[in-house]
C-alpha positions as CSV (number, residue, x, y, z in Angstrom):
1,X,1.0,-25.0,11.7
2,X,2.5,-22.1,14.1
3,X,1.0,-18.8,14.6
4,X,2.3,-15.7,13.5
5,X,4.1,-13.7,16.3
6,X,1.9,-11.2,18.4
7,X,2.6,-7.6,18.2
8,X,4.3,-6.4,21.3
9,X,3.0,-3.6,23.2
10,X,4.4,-0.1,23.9
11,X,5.2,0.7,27.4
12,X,4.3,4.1,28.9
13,X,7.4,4.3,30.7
14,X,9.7,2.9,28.1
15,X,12.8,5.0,27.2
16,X,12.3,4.5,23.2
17,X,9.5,5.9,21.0
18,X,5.9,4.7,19.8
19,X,6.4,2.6,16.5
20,X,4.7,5.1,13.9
21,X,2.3,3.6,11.6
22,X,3.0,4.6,7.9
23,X,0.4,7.4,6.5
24,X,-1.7,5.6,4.3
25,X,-1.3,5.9,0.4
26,X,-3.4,7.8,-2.0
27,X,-3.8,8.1,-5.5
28,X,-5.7,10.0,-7.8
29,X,-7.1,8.4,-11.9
30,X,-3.9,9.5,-14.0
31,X,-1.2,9.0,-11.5
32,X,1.7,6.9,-13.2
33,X,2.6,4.5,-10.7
34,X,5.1,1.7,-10.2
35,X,4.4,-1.7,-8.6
36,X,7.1,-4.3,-7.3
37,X,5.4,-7.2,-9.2
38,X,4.0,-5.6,-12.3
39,X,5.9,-2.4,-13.4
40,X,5.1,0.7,-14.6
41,X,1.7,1.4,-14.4
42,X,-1.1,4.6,-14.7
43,X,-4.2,4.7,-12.4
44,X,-7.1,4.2,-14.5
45,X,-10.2,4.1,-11.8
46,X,-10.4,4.2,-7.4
47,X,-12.8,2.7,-5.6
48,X,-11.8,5.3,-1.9
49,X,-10.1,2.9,0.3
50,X,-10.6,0.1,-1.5
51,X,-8.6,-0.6,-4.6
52,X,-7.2,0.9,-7.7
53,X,-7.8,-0.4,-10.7
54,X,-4.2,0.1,-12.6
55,X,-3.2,-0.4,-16.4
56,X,-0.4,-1.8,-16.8
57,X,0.3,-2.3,-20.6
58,X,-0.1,-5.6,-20.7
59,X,-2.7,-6.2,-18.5
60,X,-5.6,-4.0,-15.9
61,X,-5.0,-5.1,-12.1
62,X,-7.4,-3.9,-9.0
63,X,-4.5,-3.2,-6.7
64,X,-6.0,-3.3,-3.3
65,X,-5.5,-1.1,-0.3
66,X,-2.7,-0.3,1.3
67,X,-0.8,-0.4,-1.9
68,X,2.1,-1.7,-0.2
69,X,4.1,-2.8,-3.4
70,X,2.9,0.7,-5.0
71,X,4.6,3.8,-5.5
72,X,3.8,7.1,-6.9
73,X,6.3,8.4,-9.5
């Protein structure tokens, strides 16, 4: 099994700029939402930095955080 590659480092003196992390997600209960697996969605419940519970339709998923795969509509 091989391990994952390491993260490089930023340089002080290198000519190009810090990578930026992304500003992390929120949602509030009754924001529609869209997720890349399961579809259109509406926030139902938030547990603060932990998960969103999300009804799909279909189906209730606890989406947990970052919420990559989730949008906001």
């Amino acid at each position: 099994m091989t391990k994952p590659a390491a993260r490089t480092r930023h340089l002080p003196t290198s000519p190009f700029k810090t990578p930026v992390a992304p500003a992390p997600k929120h949602f509030a209960e009754g924001d529609q939402v869209t997720h890349d697996m399961y579809g259109l969605g509406r926030v139902i419940g938030m547990e603060e930095g932990i998960a969103a519970l999300v009804d799909f339709g279909s189906t209730q998923m606890r989406i947990l955080s970052p919420y990559a795969k989730m949008t906001k509509l």
